[in-house]
C-alpha positions in Angstrom: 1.9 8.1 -19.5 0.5 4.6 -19.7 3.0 3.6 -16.3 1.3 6.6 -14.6 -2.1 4.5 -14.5 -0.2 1.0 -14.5 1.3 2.1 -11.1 -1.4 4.1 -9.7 -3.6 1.3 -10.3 -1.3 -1.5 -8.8 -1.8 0.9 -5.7 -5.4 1.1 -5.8 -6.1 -2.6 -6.0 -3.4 -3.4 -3.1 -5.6 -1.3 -0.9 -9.2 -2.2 -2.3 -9.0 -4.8 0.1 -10.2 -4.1 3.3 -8.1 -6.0 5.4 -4.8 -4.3 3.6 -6.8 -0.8 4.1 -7.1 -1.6 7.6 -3.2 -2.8 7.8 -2.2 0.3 6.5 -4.4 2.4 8.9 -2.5 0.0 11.5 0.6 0.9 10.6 -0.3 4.7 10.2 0.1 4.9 14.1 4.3 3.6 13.9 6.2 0.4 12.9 4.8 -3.1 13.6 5.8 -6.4 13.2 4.0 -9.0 11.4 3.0 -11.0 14.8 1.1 -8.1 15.9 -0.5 -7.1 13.1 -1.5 -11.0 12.9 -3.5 -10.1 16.3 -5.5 -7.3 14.8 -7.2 -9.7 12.2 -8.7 -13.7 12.2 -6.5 -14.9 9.9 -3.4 -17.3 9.4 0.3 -16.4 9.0 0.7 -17.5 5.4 -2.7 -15.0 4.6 -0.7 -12.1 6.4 2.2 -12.9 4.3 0.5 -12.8 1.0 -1.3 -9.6 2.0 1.4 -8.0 3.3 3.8 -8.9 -0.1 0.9 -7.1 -2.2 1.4 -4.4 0.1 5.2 -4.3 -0.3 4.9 -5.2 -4.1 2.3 -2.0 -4.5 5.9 0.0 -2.8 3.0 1.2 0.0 4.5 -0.5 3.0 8.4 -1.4 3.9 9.9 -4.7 5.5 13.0 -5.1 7.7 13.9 -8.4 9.5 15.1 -8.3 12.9 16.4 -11.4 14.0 13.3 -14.0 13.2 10.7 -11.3 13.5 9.7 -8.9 10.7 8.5 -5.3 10.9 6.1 -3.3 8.7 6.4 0.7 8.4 4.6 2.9 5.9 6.6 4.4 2.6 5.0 7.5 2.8 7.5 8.8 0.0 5.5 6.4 -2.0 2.1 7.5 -0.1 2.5 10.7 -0.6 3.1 10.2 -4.9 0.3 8.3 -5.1 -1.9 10.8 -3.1 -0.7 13.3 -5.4 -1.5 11.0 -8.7 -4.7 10.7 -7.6 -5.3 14.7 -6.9 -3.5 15.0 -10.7 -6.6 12.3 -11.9 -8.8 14.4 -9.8 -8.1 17.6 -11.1 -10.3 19.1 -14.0 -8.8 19.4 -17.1 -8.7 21.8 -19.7 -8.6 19.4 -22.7 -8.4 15.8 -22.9 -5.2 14.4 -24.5 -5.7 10.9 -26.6 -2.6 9.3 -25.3 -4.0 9.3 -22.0 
């Protein structure tokens, strides 16, 4: 139970960022690579990178290399588990268990 909130909140705090929130809004749309999502924002490459490993790290956002480039999609498998984690957190309960 305790990996339930270990991995919901390694979610949470990849997205509490703003700038990652807005990347994954970004890539919502369809696949990008990482020189234009670099456009959307005011930032350097290596700060793209980093955000965009936390992203991958959290399991909310896939990589593939195609030649030099990389490209960015949504793993809305992955999404989708933590939406429904957080409806599950949501939910009212019965009873509360102590293990929890």
């Amino acid at each position: 139970m305790k990996e339930f909130y270990s991995i919901t909140t390694k979610c949470l705090k990849a997205i509490a960022d703003p700038k990652r929130l807005r990347i994954i809004d970004i890539l919502s749309n369809h696949e990008r690579c990482a020189s234009d999502i670099l456009e959307e924002f005011q930032v350097t490459q290596p700060t793209l990178s980093h955000d965009m490993k936390i992203l991958s790290e959290a399991g909310l956002v896939n990589s593939r290399k195609i030649g030099k480039k990389v490209s960015y999609t949504l793993n809305h498998e992955n999404l989708n588990h933590l939406l429904a984690q957080l409806g599950d957190i949501f939910q009212p309960k019965s009873e509360i268990t102590e293990n929890a």
